[in-house]
mmCIF file of the C-alpha atoms, coordinates in Angstrom:
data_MODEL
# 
_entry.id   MODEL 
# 
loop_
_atom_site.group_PDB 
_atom_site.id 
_atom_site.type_symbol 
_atom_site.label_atom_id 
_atom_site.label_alt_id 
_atom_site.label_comp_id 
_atom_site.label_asym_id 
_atom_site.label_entity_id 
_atom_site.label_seq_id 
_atom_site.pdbx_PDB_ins_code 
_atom_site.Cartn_x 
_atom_site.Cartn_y 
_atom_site.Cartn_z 
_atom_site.occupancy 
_atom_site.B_iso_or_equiv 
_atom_site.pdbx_formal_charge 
_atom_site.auth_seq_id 
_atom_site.auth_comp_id 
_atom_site.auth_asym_id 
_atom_site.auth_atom_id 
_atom_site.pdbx_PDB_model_num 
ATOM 1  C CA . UNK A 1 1  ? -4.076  -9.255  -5.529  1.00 0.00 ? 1  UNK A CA 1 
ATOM 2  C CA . UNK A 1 2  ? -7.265  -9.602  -3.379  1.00 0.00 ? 2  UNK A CA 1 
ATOM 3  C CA . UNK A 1 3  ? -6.158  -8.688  0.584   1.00 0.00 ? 3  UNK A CA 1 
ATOM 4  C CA . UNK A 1 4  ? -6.855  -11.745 2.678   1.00 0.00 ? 4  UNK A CA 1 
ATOM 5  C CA . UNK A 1 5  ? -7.485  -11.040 6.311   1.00 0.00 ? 5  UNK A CA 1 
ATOM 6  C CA . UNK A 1 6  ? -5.645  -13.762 7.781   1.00 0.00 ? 6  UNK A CA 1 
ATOM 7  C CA . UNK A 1 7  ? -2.740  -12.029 6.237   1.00 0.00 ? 7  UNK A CA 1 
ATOM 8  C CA . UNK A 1 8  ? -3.925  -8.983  8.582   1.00 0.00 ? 8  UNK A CA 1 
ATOM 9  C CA . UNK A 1 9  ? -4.676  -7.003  5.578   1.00 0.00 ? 9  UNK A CA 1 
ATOM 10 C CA . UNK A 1 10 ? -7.432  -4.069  6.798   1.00 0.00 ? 10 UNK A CA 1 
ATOM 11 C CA . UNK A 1 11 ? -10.643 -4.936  4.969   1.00 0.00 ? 11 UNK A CA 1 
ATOM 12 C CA . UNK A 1 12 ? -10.880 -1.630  3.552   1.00 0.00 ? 12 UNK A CA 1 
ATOM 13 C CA . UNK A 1 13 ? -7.935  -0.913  1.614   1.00 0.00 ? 13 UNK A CA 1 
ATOM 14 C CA . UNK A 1 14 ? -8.287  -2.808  -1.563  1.00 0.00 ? 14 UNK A CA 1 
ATOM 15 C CA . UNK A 1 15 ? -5.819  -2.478  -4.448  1.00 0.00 ? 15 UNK A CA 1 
ATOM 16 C CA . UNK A 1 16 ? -7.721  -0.326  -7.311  1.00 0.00 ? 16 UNK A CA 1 
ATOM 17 C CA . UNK A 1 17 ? -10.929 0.301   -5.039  1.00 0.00 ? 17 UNK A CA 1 
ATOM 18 C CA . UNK A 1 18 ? -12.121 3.663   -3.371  1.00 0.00 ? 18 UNK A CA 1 
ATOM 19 C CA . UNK A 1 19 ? -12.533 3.699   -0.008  1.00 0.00 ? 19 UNK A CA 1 
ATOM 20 C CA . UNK A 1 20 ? -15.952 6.292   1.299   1.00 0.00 ? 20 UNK A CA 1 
ATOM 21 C CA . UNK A 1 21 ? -13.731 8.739   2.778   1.00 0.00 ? 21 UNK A CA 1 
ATOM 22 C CA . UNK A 1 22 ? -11.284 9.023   -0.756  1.00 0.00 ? 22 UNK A CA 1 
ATOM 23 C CA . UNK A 1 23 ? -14.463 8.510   -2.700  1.00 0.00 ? 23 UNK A CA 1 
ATOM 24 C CA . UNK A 1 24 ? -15.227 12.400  -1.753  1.00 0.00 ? 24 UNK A CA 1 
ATOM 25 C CA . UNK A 1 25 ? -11.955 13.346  -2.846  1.00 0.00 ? 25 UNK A CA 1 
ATOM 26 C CA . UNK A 1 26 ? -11.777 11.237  -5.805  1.00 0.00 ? 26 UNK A CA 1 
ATOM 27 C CA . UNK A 1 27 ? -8.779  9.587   -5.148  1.00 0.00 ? 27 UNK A CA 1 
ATOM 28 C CA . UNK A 1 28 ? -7.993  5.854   -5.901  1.00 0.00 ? 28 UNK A CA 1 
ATOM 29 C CA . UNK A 1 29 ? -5.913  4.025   -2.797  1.00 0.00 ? 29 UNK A CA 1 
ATOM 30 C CA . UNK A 1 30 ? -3.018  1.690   -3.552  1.00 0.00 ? 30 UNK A CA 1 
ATOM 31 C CA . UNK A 1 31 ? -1.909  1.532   -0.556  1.00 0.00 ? 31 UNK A CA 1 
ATOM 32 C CA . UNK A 1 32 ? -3.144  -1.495  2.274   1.00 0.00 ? 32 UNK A CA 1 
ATOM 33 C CA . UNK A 1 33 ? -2.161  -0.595  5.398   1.00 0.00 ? 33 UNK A CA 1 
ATOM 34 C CA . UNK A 1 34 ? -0.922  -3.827  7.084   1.00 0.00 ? 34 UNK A CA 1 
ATOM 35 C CA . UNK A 1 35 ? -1.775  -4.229  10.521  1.00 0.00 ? 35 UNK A CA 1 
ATOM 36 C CA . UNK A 1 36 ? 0.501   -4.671  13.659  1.00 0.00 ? 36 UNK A CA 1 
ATOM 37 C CA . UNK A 1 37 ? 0.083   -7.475  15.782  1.00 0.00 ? 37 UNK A CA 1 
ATOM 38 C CA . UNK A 1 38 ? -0.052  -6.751  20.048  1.00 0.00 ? 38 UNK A CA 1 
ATOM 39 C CA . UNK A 1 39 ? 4.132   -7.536  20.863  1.00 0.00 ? 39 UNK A CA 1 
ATOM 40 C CA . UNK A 1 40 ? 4.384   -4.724  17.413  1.00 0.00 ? 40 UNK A CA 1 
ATOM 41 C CA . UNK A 1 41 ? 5.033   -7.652  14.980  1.00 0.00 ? 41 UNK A CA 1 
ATOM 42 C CA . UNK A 1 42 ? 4.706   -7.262  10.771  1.00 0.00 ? 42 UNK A CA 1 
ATOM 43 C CA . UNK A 1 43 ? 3.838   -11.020 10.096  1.00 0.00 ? 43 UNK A CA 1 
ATOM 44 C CA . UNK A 1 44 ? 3.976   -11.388 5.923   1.00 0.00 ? 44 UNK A CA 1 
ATOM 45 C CA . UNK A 1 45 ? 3.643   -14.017 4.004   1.00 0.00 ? 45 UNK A CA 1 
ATOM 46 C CA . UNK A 1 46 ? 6.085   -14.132 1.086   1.00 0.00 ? 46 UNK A CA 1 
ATOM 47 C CA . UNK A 1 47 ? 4.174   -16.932 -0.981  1.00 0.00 ? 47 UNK A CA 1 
ATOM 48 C CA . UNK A 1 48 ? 0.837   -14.654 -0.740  1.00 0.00 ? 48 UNK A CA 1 
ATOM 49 C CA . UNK A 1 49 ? 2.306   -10.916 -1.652  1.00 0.00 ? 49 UNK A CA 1 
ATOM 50 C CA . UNK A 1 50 ? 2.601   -9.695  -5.538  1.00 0.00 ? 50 UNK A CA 1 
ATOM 51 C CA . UNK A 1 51 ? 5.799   -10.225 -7.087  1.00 0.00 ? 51 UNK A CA 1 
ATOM 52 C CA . UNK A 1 52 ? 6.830   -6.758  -6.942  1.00 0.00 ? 52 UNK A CA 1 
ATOM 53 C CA . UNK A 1 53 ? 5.725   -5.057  -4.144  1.00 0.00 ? 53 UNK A CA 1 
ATOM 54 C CA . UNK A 1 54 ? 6.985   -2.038  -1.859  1.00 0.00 ? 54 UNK A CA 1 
ATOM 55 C CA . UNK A 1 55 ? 6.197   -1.611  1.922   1.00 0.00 ? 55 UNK A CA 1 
ATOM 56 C CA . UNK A 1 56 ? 6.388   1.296   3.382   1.00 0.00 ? 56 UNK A CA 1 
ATOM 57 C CA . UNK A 1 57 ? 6.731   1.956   7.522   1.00 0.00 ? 57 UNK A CA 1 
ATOM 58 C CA . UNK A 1 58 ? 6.295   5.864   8.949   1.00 0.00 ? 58 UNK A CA 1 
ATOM 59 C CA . UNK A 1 59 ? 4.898   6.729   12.634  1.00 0.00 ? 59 UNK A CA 1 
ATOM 60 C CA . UNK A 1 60 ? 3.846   3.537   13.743  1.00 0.00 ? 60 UNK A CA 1 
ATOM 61 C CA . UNK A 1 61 ? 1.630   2.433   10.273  1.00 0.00 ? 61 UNK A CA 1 
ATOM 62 C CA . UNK A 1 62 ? 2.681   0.007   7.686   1.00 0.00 ? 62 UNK A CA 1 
ATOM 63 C CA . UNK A 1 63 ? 1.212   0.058   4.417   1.00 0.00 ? 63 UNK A CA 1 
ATOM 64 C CA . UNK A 1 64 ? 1.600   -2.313  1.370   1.00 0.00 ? 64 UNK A CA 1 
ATOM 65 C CA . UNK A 1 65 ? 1.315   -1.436  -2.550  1.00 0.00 ? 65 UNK A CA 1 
ATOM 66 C CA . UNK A 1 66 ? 1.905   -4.081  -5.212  1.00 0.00 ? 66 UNK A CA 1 
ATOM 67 C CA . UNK A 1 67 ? 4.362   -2.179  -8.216  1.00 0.00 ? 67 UNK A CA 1 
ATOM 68 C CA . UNK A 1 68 ? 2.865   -1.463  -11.507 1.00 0.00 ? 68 UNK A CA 1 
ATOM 69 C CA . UNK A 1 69 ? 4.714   -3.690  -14.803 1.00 0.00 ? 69 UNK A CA 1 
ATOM 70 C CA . UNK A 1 70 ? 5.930   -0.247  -15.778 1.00 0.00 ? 70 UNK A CA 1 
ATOM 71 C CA . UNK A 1 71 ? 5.971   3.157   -13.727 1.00 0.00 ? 71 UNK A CA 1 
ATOM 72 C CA . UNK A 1 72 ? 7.864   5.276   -11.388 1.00 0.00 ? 72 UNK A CA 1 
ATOM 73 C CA . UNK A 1 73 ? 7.059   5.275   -8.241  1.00 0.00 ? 73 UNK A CA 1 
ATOM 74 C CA . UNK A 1 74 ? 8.280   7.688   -5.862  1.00 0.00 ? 74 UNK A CA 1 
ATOM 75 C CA . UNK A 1 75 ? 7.771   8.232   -2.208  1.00 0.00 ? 75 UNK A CA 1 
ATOM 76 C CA . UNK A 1 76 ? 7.736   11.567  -1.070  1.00 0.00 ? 76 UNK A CA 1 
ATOM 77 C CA . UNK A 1 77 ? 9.340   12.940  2.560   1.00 0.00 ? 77 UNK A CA 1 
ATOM 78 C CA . UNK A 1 78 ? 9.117   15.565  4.202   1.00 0.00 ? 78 UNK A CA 1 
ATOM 79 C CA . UNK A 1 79 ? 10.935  15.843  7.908   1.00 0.00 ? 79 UNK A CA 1 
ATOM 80 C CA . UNK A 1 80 ? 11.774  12.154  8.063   1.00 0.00 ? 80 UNK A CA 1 
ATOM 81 C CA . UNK A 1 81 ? 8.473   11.608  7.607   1.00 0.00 ? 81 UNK A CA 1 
ATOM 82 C CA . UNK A 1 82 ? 6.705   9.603   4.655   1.00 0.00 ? 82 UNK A CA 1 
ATOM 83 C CA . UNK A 1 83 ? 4.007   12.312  3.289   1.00 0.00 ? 83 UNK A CA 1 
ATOM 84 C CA . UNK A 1 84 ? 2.442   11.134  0.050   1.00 0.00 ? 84 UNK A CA 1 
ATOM 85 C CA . UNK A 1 85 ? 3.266   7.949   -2.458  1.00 0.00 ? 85 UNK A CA 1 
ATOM 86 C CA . UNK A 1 86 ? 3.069   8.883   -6.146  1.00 0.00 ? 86 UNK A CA 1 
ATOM 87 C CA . UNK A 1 87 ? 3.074   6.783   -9.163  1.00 0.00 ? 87 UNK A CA 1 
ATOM 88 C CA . UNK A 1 88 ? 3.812   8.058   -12.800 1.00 0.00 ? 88 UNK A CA 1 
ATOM 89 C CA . UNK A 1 89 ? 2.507   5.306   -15.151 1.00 0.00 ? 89 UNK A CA 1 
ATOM 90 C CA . UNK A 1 90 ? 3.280   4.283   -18.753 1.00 0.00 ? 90 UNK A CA 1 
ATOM 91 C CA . UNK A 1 91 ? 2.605   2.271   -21.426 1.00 0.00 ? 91 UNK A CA 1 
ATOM 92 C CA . UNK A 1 92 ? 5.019   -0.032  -23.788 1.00 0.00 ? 92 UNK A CA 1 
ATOM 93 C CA . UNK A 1 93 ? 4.868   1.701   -27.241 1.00 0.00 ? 93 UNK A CA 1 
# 
């Protein structure tokens, strides 16, 4: 899934990509963070999102992640707030 800005998706999250700053760190984002219109709106359109998808909202940010065919995905709290995402992937043997 490509994020489409009239969707409000920020231009640099992109599913698979590295962004400069996790480039240094060497880490691959999966998230999109979703933007939040001016009356604090999530608008979404349901014919343009991945068939399996999770959103997740903490402290005022929203952030979208299409769901692997097969993997766990867990998202990690830590005093009621969301701290990390993680994904353990597999294969079909």
């Amino acid at each position: 899934m490509i994020p489409r800005p009239e969707l409000g998706y920020s231009s640099s999250y992109r599913l698979g990509k590295k962004t400069d700053e996790n480039r240094e760190r060497g880490h691959t984002v999966r998230l999109m963070e979703l933007k939040i219109n001016e009356t604090n709106v999530i608008e979404l359109d349901i014919m343009e999102l991945p068939d399996s998808c999770v959103v997740v909202i903490n402290d005022g940010k929203v952030k979208l992640a299409e769901l692997p065919p097969h993997a766990e995905t867990k998202i990690i709290t830590h005093k009621g707030r969301v701290t990390r995402v993680k994904w353990d992937e597999g294969e079909e043997f």
